[in-house]
C-alpha positions as CSV (number, residue, x, y, z in Angstrom):
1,X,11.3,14.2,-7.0
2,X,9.9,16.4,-4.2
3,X,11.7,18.9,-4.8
4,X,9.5,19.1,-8.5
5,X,6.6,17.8,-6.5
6,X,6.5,20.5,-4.1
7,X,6.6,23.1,-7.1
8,X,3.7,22.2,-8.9
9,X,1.8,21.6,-5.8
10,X,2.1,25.0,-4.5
11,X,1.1,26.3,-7.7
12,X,-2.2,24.5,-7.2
13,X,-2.5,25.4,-3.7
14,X,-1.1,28.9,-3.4
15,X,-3.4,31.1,-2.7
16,X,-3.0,34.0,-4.8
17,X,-3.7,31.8,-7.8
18,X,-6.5,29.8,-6.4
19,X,-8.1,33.5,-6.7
20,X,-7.0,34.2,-10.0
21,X,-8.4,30.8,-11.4
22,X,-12.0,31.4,-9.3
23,X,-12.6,34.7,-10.7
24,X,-11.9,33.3,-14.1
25,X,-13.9,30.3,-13.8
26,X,-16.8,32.4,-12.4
27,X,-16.0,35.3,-15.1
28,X,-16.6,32.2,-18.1
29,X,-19.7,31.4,-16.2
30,X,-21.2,34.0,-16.3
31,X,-22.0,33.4,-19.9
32,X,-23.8,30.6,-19.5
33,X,-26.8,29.3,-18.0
34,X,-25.4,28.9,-14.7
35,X,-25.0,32.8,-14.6
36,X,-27.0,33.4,-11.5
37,X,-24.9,30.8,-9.6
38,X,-21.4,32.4,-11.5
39,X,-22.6,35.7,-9.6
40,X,-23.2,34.0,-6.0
41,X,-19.5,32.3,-6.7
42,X,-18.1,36.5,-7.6
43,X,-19.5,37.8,-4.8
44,X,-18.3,35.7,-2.7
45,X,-14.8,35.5,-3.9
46,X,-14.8,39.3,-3.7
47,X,-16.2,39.4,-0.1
48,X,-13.3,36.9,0.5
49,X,-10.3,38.8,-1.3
50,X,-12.0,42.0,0.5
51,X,-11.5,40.3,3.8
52,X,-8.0,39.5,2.9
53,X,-6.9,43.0,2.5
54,X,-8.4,43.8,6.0
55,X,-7.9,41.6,8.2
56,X,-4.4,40.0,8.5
57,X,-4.9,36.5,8.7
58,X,-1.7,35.7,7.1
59,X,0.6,38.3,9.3
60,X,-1.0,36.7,12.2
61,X,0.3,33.0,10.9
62,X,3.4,35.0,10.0
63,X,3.8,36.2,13.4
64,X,3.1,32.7,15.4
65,X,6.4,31.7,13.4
66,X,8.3,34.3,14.1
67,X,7.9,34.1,18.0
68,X,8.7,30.3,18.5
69,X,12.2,30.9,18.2
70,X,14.0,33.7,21.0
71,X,16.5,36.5,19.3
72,X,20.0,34.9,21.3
73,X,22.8,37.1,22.5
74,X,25.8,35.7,20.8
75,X,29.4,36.7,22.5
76,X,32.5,36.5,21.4
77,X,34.6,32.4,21.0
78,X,30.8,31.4,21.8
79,X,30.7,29.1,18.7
80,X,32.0,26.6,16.0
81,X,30.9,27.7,13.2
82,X,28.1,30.2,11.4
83,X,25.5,28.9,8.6
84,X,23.6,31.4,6.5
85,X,20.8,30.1,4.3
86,X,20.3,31.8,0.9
87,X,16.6,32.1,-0.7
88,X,17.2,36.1,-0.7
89,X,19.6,36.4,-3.8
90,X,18.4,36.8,-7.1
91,X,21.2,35.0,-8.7
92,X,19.9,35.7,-12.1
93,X,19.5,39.7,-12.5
94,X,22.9,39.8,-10.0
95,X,24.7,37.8,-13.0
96,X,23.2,40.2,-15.7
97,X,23.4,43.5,-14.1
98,X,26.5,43.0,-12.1
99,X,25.1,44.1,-8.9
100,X,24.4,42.3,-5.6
101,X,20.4,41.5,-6.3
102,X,19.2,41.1,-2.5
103,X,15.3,40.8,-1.4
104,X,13.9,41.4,2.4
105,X,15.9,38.8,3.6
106,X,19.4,41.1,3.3
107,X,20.0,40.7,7.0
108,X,20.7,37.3,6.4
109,X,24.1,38.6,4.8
110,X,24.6,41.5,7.4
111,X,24.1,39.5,10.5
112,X,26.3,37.0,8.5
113,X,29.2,39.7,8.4
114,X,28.4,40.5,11.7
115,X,28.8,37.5,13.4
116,X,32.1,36.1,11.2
117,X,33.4,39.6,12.9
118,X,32.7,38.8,16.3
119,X,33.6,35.4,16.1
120,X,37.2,35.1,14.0
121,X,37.8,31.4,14.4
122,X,34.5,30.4,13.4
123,X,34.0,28.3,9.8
124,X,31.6,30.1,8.3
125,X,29.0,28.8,5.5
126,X,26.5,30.4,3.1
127,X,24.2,27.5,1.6
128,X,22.5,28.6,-1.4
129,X,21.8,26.8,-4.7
130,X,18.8,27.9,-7.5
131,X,15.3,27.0,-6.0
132,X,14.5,28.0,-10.0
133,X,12.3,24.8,-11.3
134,X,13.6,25.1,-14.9
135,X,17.2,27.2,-14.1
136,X,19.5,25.0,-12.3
137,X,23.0,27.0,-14.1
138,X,23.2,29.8,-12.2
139,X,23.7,29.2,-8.5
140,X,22.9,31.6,-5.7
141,X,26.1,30.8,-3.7
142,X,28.3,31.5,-6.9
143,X,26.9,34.6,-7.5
144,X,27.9,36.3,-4.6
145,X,31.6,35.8,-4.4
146,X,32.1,39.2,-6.2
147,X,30.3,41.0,-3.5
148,X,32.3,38.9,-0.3
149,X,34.6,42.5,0.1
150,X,31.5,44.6,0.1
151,X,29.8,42.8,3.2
152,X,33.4,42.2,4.8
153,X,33.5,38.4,4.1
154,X,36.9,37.3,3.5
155,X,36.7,34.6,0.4
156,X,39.1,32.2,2.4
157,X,37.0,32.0,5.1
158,X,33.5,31.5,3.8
159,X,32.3,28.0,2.6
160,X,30.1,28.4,0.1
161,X,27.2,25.5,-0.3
162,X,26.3,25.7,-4.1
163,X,24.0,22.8,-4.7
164,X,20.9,22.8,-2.6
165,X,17.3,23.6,-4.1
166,X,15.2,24.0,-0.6
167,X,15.7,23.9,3.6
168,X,16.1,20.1,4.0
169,X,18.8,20.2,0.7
170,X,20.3,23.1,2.9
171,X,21.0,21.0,5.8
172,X,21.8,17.8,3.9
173,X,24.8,19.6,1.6
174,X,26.0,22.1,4.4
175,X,27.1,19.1,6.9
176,X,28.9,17.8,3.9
177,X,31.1,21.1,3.1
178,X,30.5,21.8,7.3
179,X,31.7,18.7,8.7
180,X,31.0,19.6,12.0
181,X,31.9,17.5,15.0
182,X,30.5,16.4,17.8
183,X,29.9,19.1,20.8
184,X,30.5,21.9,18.5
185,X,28.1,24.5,18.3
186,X,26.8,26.3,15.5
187,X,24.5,29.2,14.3
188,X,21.7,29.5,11.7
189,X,20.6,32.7,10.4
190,X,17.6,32.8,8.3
191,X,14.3,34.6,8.2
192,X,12.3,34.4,11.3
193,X,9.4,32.8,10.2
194,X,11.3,30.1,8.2
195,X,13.1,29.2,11.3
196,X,11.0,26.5,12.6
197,X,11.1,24.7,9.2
198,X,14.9,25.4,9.2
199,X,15.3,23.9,12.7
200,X,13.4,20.8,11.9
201,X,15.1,19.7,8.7
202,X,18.8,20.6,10.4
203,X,18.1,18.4,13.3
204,X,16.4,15.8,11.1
205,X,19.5,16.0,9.0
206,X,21.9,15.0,11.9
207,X,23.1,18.2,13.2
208,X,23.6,19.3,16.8
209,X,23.8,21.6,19.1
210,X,22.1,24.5,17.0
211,X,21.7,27.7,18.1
212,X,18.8,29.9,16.2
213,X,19.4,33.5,15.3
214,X,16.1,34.2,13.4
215,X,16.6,37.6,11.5
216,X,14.4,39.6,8.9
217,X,11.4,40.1,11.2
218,X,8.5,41.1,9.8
219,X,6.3,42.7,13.0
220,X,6.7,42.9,16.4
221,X,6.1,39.9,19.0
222,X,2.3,41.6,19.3
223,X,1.9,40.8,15.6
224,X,0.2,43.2,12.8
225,X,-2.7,45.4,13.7
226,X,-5.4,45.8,12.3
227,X,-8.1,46.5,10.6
228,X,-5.9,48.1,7.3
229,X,-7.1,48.5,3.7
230,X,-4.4,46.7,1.9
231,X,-5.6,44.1,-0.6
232,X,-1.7,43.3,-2.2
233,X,0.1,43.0,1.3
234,X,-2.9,41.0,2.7
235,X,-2.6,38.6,-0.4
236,X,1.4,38.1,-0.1
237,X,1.3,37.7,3.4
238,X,-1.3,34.9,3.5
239,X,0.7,33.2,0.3
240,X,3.7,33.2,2.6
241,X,2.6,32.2,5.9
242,X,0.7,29.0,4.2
243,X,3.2,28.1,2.1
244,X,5.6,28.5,5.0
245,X,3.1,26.1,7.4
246,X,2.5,24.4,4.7
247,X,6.2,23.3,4.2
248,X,5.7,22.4,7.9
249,X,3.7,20.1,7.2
250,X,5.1,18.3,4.2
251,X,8.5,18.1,5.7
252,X,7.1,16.2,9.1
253,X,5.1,13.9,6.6
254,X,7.7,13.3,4.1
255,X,10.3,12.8,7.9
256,X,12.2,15.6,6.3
257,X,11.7,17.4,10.1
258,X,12.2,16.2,13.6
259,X,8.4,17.1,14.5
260,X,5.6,19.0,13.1
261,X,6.4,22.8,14.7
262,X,10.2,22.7,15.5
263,X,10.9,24.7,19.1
264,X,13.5,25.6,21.1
């Protein structure tokens, strides 16, 4: 249920679409006789979407996330075991065009590689499912097994996490195929700004001793500058960082997260 919940809701909320719906709404207005207030309503949505592309509200809530969690400096035999978290394969066009379909978040499987390198005796897990509300058949995990040579992954070392649908589902099913035990340390890679969440829901979801290693940073620890003149990157920035606060917030209420901004 709130996995379906939390679709829908962010497709009320999101704010790319609550744009979309108030410049149609004030568009059908404007043929009726509330046209003078359907005009007030345009202008201000355009002064709004304006500000959006330039001013960078949304890299600047992108950035807060991105600093709560330090880059570590992992060694050699320093850990148990290595979780990846998927989100960043398109399971669907890699399936039909036989190639590796990776977004942004590609250093999630490089630092992955890396790190199974450095440590040989570590398990090593990639948790991935389909986050797709209406395509649950074709699984993210699945899909990459062709690709484990090309990113130096021996198959008989990776666990591969096939059924979760979001970060708390991540945790839950990766402890299952993990089992780790107690005192053993372990590593999370994901996207830096989606580490908090991560580290919430993972403790939440009984495990210990994590060690963060956020990854796909976005800017630097100053954050973006500005001012810019990009409407399309101002948008998608502010979509992710409050969907990703957001999530935050709906995990703490819903007690799918130790506390309401996870931190070292």
């Amino acid at each position: 249920m709130f996995f379906w919940l939390s679709k829908f809701l962010w497709a009320l909320v999101s704010p790319i679409n609550l744009l979309f719906v108030g410049f149609l709404i004030g568009v059908v207005f404007l043929f009726t006789r509330w046209r003078r207030v359907a005009r007030t309503f345009l202008s201000i949505l355009a002064a709004t979407t304006l500000m959006i592309g330039i001013i960078p509200v949304g890299g600047w809530m992108i950035s807060i996330l991105e600093n709560r969690f330090p880059s570590p400096q992992i060694s050699a035999s320093d850990v148990e075991g290595i979780i990846a978290l998927g989100g960043i394969v398109n399971q669907v066009l890699t399936r039909e065009r036989g190639q590796l379909a990776v977004g942004s978040g590609y250093q999630r499987l490089s630092e992955l590689s890396r790190l199974a390198a450095l440590n040989p005796n570590a398990k090593i897990v990639f948790s991935g499912g389909s986050g797709n509300l209406f395509n649950q058949t074709i699984k993210e995990a699945d899909v990459l097994v062709p690709f484990l040579g090309k990113l130096n992954l021996a198959p008989q070392r990776l666990i591969l996490e096939n059924r979760s649908r979001n970060t708390y589902e991540n945790a839950e099913f990766s402890r299952e195929v993990a089992n780790p035990q107690p005192g053993e340390r372990w590593i999370i890679i994901t996207s830096a700004f989606h580490m908090p969440r991560t580290m919430g829901a993972f403790k939440q979801a009984g495990w210990q001793n994590l060690i963060a290693h956020p990854v796909d940073y976005k800017y630097g620890p100053l954050g973006p500058s500005w001012p810019r003149f990009n409407l399309i990157t101002g948008l998608l920035e502010l979509d992710t960082a409050i969907h990703e606060w957001l999530g935050l917030l709906a995990y703490r209420l819903t007690d799918r997260s130790d506390s309401l901004f996870p931190g070292p």
